[in-house]
VOPAGU-2260 file (C-alpha; in pm, 1 decimal, decimal comma):
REM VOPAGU-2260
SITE   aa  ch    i         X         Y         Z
SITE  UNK   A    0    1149,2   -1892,5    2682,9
SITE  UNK   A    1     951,8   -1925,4    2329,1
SITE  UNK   A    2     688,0   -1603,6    2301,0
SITE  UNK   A    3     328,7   -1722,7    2240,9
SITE  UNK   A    4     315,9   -1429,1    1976,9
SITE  UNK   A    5    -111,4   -1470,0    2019,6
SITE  UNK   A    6    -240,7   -1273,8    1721,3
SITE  UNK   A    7    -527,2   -1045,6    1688,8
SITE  UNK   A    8    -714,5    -823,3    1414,8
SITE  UNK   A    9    -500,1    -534,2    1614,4
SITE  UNK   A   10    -146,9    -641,6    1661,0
SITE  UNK   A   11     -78,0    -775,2    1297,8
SITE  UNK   A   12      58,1    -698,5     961,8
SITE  UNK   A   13      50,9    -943,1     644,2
SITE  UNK   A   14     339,4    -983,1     433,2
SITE  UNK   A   15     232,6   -1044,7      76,3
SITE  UNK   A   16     634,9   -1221,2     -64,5
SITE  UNK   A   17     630,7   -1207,8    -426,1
SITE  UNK   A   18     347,4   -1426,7    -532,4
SITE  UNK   A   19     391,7   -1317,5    -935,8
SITE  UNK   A   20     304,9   -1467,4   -1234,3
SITE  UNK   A   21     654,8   -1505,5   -1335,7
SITE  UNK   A   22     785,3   -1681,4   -1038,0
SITE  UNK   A   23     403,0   -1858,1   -1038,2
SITE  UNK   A   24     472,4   -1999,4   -1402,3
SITE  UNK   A   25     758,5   -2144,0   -1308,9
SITE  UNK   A   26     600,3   -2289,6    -992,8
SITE  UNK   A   27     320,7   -2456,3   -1141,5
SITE  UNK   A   28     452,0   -2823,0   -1144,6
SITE  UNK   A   29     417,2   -2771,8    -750,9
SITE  UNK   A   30     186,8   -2915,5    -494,9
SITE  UNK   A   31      33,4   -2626,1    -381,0
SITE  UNK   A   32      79,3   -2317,2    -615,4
SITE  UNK   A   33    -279,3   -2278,5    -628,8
SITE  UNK   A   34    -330,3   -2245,3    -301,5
SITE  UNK   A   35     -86,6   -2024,7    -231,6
SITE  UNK   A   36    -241,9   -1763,9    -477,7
SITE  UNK   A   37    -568,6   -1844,4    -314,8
SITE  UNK   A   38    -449,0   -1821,6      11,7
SITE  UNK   A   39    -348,6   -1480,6    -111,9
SITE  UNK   A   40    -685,5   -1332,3    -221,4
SITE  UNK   A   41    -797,4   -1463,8     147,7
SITE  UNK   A   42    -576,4   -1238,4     326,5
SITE  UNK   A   43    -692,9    -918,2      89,0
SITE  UNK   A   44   -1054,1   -1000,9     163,9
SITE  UNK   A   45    -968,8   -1017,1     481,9
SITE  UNK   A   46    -720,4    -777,3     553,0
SITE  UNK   A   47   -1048,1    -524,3     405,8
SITE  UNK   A   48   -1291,6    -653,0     624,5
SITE  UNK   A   49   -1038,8    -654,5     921,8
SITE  UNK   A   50    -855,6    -290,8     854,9
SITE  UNK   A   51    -523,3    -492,6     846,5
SITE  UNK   A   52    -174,7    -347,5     691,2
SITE  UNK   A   53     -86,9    -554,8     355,8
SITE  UNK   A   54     279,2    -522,2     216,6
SITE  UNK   A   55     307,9    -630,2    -124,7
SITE  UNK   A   56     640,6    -737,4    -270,5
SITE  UNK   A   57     755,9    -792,8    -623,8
SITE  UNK   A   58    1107,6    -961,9    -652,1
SITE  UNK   A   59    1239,5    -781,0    -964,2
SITE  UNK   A   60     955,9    -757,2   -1160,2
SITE  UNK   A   61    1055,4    -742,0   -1520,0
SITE  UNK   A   62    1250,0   -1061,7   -1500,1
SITE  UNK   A   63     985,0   -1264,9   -1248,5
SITE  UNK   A   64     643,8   -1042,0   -1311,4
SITE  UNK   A   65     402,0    -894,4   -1157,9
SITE  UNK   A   66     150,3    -983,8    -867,3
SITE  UNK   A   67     -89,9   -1208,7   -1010,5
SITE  UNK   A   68    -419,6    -995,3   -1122,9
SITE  UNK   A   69    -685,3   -1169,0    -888,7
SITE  UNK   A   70    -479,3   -1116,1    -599,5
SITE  UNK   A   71    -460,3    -723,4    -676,6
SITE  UNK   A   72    -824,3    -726,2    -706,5
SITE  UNK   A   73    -878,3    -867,3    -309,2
SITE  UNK   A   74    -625,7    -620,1    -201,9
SITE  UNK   A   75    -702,1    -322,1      51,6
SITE  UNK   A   76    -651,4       6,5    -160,3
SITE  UNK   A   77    -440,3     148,9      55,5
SITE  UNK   A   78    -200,1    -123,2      37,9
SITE  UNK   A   79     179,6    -131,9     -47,1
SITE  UNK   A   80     336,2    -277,3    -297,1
SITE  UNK   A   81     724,0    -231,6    -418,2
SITE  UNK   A   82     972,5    -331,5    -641,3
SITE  UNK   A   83    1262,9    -535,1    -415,8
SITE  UNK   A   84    1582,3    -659,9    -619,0
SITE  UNK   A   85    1712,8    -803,7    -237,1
SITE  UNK   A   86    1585,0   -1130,2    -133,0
SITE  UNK   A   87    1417,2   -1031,3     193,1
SITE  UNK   A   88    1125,4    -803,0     143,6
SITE  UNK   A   89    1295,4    -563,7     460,8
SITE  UNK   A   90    1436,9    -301,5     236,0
SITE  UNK   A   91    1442,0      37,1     312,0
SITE  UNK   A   92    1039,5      36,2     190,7
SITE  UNK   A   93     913,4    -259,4     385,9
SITE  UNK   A   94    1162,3    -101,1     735,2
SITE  UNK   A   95     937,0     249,2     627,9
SITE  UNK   A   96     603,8      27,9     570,0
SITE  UNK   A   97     701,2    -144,0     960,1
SITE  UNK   A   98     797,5     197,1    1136,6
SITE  UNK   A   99     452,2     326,7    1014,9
SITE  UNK   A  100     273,9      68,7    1257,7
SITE  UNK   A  101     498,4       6,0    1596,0
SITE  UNK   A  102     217,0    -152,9    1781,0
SITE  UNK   A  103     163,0    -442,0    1560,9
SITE  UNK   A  104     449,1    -677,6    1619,0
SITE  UNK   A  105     266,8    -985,4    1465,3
SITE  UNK   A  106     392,7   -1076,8    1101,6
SITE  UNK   A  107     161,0   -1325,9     886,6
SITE  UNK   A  108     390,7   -1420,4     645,6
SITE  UNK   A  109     278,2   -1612,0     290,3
SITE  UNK   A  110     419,8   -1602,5     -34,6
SITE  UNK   A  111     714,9   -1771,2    -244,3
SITE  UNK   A  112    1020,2   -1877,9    -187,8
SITE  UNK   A  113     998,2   -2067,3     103,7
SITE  UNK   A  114    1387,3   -2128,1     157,9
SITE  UNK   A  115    1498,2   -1778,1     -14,6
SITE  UNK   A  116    1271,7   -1470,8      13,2
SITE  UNK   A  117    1060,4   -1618,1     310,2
SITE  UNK   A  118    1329,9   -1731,6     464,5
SITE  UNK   A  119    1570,5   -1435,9     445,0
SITE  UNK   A  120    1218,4   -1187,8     532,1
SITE  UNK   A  121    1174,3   -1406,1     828,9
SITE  UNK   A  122    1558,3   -1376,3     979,2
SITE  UNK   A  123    1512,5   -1014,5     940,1
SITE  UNK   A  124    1167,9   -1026,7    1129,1
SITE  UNK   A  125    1295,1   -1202,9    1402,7
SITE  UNK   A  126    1626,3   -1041,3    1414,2
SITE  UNK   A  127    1407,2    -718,9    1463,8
SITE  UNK   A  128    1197,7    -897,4    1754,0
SITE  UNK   A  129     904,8    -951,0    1546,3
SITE  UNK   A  130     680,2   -1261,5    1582,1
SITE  UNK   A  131     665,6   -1458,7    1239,3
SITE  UNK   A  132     383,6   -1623,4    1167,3
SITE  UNK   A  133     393,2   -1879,9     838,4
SITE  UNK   A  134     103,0   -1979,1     692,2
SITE  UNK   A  135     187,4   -2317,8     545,3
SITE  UNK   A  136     -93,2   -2355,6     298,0
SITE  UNK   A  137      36,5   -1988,1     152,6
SITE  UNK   A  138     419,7   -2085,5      88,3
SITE  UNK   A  139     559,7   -2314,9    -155,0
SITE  UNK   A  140     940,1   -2389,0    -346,0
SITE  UNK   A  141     994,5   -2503,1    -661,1
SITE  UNK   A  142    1103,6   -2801,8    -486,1
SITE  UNK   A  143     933,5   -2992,0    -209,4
SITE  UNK   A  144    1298,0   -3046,9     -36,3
SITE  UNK   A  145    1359,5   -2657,7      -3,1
SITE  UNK   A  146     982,2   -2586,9     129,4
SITE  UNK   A  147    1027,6   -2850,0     375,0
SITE  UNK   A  148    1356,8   -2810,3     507,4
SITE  UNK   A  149    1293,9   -2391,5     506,9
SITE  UNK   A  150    1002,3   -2428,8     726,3
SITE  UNK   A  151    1191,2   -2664,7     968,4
SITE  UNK   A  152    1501,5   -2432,6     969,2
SITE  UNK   A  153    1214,4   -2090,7    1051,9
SITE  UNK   A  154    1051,2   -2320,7    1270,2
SITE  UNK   A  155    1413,8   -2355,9    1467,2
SITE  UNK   A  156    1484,7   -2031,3    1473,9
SITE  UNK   A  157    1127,1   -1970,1    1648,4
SITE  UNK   A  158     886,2   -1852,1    1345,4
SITE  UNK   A  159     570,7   -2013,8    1442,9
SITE  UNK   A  160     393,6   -2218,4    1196,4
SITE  UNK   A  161     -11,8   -2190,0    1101,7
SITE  UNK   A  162    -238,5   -2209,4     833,7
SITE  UNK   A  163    -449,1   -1998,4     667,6
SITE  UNK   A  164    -776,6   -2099,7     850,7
SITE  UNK   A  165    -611,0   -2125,3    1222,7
SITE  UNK   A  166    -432,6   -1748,0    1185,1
SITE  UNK   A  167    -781,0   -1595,0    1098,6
SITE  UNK   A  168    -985,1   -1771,4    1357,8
SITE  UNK   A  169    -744,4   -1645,2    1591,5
SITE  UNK   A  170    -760,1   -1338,7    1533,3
SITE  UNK   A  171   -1144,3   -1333,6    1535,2
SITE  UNK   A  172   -1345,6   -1428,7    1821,4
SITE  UNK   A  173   -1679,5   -1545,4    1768,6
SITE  UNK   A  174   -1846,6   -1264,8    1949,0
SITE  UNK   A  175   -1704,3   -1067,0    1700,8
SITE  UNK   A  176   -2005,8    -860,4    1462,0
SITE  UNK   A  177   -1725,3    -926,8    1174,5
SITE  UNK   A  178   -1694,2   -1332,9    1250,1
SITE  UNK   A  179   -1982,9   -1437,4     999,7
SITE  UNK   A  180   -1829,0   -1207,2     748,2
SITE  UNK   A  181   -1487,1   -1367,3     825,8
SITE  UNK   A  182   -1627,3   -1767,0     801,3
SITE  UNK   A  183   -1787,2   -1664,4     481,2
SITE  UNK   A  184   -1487,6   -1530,4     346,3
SITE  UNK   A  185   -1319,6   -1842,9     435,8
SITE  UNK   A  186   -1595,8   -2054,2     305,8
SITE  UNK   A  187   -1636,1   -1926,7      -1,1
SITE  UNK   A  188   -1581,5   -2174,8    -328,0
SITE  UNK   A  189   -1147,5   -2085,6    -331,0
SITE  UNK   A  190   -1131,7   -2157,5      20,2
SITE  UNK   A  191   -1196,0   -2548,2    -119,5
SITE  UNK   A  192    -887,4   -2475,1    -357,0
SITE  UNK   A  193    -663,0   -2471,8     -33,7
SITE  UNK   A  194    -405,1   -2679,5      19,5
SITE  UNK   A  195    -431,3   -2998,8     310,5
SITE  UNK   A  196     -78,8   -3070,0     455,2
Protein backbone atom coordinates (compact mmCIF):
# COMPACT_ATOMS: atom_id res chain seq x y z
CA UNK A 1 0.00 0.00 0.00
CA UNK A 2 1.15 3.69 -1.27
CA UNK A 3 2.22 5.90 2.10
CA UNK A 4 0.26 9.19 2.29
CA UNK A 5 3.74 10.77 3.27
CA UNK A 6 1.33 13.98 4.85
CA UNK A 7 3.90 16.74 5.35
CA UNK A 8 4.30 19.18 8.07
CA UNK A 9 6.62 22.25 9.13
CA UNK A 10 8.16 19.27 11.52
CA UNK A 11 8.73 16.17 9.54
CA UNK A 12 10.47 17.79 6.41
CA UNK A 13 13.68 18.66 4.77
CA UNK A 14 14.08 20.65 1.31
CA UNK A 15 16.43 19.57 -1.20
CA UNK A 16 17.81 22.55 -3.05
CA UNK A 17 19.35 20.18 -6.70
CA UNK A 18 21.69 22.34 -8.41
CA UNK A 19 19.71 25.31 -9.51
CA UNK A 20 23.15 27.30 -10.89
CA UNK A 21 23.69 29.80 -13.21
CA UNK A 22 25.63 27.58 -15.38
CA UNK A 23 23.20 24.82 -15.74
CA UNK A 24 20.39 27.95 -15.60
CA UNK A 25 22.09 29.57 -18.80
CA UNK A 26 21.83 26.75 -20.56
CA UNK A 27 18.21 26.20 -19.46
CA UNK A 28 16.85 29.38 -20.40
CA UNK A 29 15.11 28.43 -23.75
CA UNK A 30 12.80 26.37 -21.23
CA UNK A 31 9.25 26.76 -20.14
CA UNK A 32 9.71 27.25 -16.73
CA UNK A 33 13.36 28.19 -15.72
CA UNK A 34 12.12 31.15 -14.09
CA UNK A 35 10.04 29.63 -11.98
CA UNK A 36 12.08 27.19 -10.89
CA UNK A 37 14.62 29.83 -9.51
CA UNK A 38 11.64 31.53 -8.03
CA UNK A 39 10.25 28.63 -6.67
CA UNK A 40 13.65 28.47 -5.07
CA UNK A 41 13.81 31.79 -3.16
CA UNK A 42 10.15 30.55 -1.87
CA UNK A 43 11.44 27.66 -0.10
CA UNK A 44 14.47 29.92 1.62
CA UNK A 45 11.88 32.42 2.78
CA UNK A 46 10.14 29.86 3.93
CA UNK A 47 12.32 27.37 5.15
CA UNK A 48 13.43 30.82 7.64
CA UNK A 49 10.15 31.53 8.71
CA UNK A 50 9.38 27.74 9.21
CA UNK A 51 12.93 26.56 10.95
CA UNK A 52 13.16 23.98 8.05
CA UNK A 53 16.60 22.04 7.01
CA UNK A 54 17.78 23.36 3.38
CA UNK A 55 20.48 21.22 1.49
CA UNK A 56 22.06 23.03 -1.18
CA UNK A 57 23.76 21.23 -4.04
CA UNK A 58 26.14 22.39 -6.71
CA UNK A 59 26.79 19.76 -9.53
CA UNK A 60 30.49 20.49 -10.24
CA UNK A 61 30.63 23.93 -9.93
CA UNK A 62 33.44 25.24 -12.02
CA UNK A 63 32.12 23.64 -15.14
CA UNK A 64 28.07 24.34 -14.39
CA UNK A 65 28.39 27.41 -11.66
CA UNK A 66 27.30 28.42 -8.80
CA UNK A 67 23.79 28.77 -7.03
CA UNK A 68 22.20 31.61 -8.54
CA UNK A 69 22.82 34.88 -6.17
CA UNK A 70 19.06 35.68 -5.28
CA UNK A 71 18.48 32.30 -4.22
CA UNK A 72 21.56 32.51 -1.67
CA UNK A 73 20.13 35.62 -0.41
CA UNK A 74 16.49 33.75 0.73
CA UNK A 75 18.50 31.02 2.18
CA UNK A 76 18.47 30.06 6.05
CA UNK A 77 22.13 30.82 7.30
CA UNK A 78 22.61 27.81 8.66
CA UNK A 79 22.04 26.04 5.53
CA UNK A 80 24.19 23.48 3.55
CA UNK A 81 25.53 23.73 0.55
CA UNK A 82 28.29 21.30 -1.23
CA UNK A 83 30.16 20.63 -4.10
CA UNK A 84 28.71 17.01 -5.67
CA UNK A 85 30.60 15.66 -8.91
CA UNK A 86 27.85 12.39 -8.60
CA UNK A 87 24.54 12.89 -10.08
CA UNK A 88 22.38 12.30 -7.01
CA UNK A 89 22.87 14.89 -4.36
CA UNK A 90 23.15 11.59 -1.59
CA UNK A 91 26.86 11.70 -1.26
CA UNK A 92 28.57 11.13 1.70
CA UNK A 93 27.56 15.09 2.66
CA UNK A 94 23.88 15.04 1.87
CA UNK A 95 23.79 10.93 3.88
CA UNK A 96 25.71 13.29 6.91
CA UNK A 97 23.19 16.38 6.23
CA UNK A 98 20.07 13.33 6.49
CA UNK A 99 21.56 11.43 9.63
CA UNK A 100 21.63 14.90 11.37
CA UNK A 101 17.67 14.98 11.31
CA UNK A 102 16.12 11.19 11.66
CA UNK A 103 12.70 12.41 12.47
CA UNK A 104 12.00 14.21 9.35
CA UNK A 105 11.39 11.62 6.71
CA UNK A 106 9.59 14.07 4.29
CA UNK A 107 11.85 15.23 1.25
CA UNK A 108 10.59 18.43 -0.84
CA UNK A 109 12.52 18.02 -3.69
CA UNK A 110 13.04 21.07 -6.51
CA UNK A 111 15.77 21.84 -8.63
CA UNK A 112 17.31 20.73 -12.15
CA UNK A 113 17.62 17.96 -13.88
CA UNK A 114 14.48 16.47 -13.78
CA UNK A 115 15.46 13.02 -15.50
CA UNK A 116 19.27 13.06 -14.12
CA UNK A 117 20.06 14.64 -10.73
CA UNK A 118 16.32 14.64 -9.53
CA UNK A 119 15.81 11.58 -10.68
CA UNK A 120 18.88 9.68 -9.45
CA UNK A 121 18.37 11.94 -5.72
CA UNK A 122 14.91 10.60 -5.73
CA UNK A 123 15.84 6.61 -6.25
CA UNK A 124 18.20 7.12 -3.48
CA UNK A 125 15.41 8.79 -1.27
CA UNK A 126 13.12 6.20 -1.74
CA UNK A 127 15.54 3.41 -1.74
CA UNK A 128 16.32 4.81 1.85
CA UNK A 129 12.43 4.84 2.76
CA UNK A 130 12.11 8.44 2.45
CA UNK A 131 8.91 10.12 1.13
CA UNK A 132 9.74 12.31 -2.06
CA UNK A 133 7.90 15.05 -2.58
CA UNK A 134 8.38 16.97 -6.25
CA UNK A 135 7.39 20.20 -6.61
CA UNK A 136 6.52 20.47 -10.29
CA UNK A 137 6.60 24.21 -10.73
CA UNK A 138 10.44 23.92 -9.15
CA UNK A 139 11.91 21.23 -11.73
CA UNK A 140 12.59 21.60 -15.27
CA UNK A 141 15.00 19.67 -18.30
CA UNK A 142 16.49 21.12 -20.98
CA UNK A 143 13.96 19.28 -22.82
CA UNK A 144 10.25 19.07 -22.21
CA UNK A 145 10.41 15.12 -23.19
CA UNK A 146 12.96 14.33 -20.28
CA UNK A 147 10.92 16.58 -17.58
CA UNK A 148 7.89 14.83 -18.54
CA UNK A 149 8.76 11.38 -18.86
CA UNK A 150 11.16 11.78 -15.40
CA UNK A 151 8.26 12.86 -13.43
CA UNK A 152 6.05 9.96 -14.76
CA UNK A 153 8.90 7.39 -14.19
CA UNK A 154 9.30 9.14 -10.02
CA UNK A 155 5.74 9.23 -10.04
CA UNK A 156 5.87 5.15 -10.74
CA UNK A 157 8.21 4.45 -8.49
CA UNK A 158 5.93 6.30 -5.74
CA UNK A 159 7.53 10.00 -5.41
CA UNK A 160 4.49 12.01 -4.92
CA UNK A 161 3.96 14.95 -7.05
CA UNK A 162 2.95 18.77 -5.71
CA UNK A 163 3.52 22.18 -6.33
CA UNK A 164 4.99 24.81 -4.72
CA UNK A 165 1.74 26.40 -3.28
CA UNK A 166 -0.04 22.88 -2.25
CA UNK A 167 3.40 21.57 -0.24
CA UNK A 168 3.39 24.85 1.86
CA UNK A 169 -0.27 25.01 2.62
CA UNK A 170 0.12 21.66 3.82
CA UNK A 171 2.38 22.05 5.95
CA UNK A 172 0.71 25.14 7.50
CA UNK A 173 -2.59 25.11 9.01
CA UNK A 174 -4.47 28.14 9.16
CA UNK A 175 -4.55 28.36 12.88
CA UNK A 176 -1.10 28.62 12.59
CA UNK A 177 0.40 32.41 14.15
CA UNK A 178 3.02 31.86 11.09
CA UNK A 179 0.09 31.26 8.23
CA UNK A 180 -0.27 35.10 7.29
CA UNK A 181 3.46 35.28 7.19
CA UNK A 182 3.45 32.10 5.01
CA UNK A 183 0.44 33.48 2.36
CA UNK A 184 2.41 36.63 2.16
CA UNK A 185 5.43 34.97 1.33
CA UNK A 186 3.61 33.17 -1.28
CA UNK A 187 1.86 36.22 -2.47
CA UNK A 188 4.43 38.32 -2.88
CA UNK A 189 5.15 39.87 -6.66
CA UNK A 190 7.65 36.36 -7.69
CA UNK A 191 5.05 34.18 -6.53
CA UNK A 192 3.15 35.62 -9.99
CA UNK A 193 6.47 34.51 -11.84
CA UNK A 194 5.44 30.79 -11.06
CA UNK A 195 4.91 28.45 -13.40
CA UNK A 196 0.92 27.02 -14.28
CA UNK A 197 1.11 23.34 -15.48
Amino acid sequence: MRRLGRITKNNVLFFNCDITQGMGSSLYSTWNIESVVNVAKIMGKIANVLQVPVLVSEHAPKAFGYTFPEIKDCLPKDTFLYEKTQFSMLTEQGKEFLRKYPQRKNILLYGMETHICIQQTCFQLIENGYNVHLIADGITSKRTIDRSCGLQRLINIGANLSTVESALYEMIEMKDPLFEEISKILNENERSKISQI
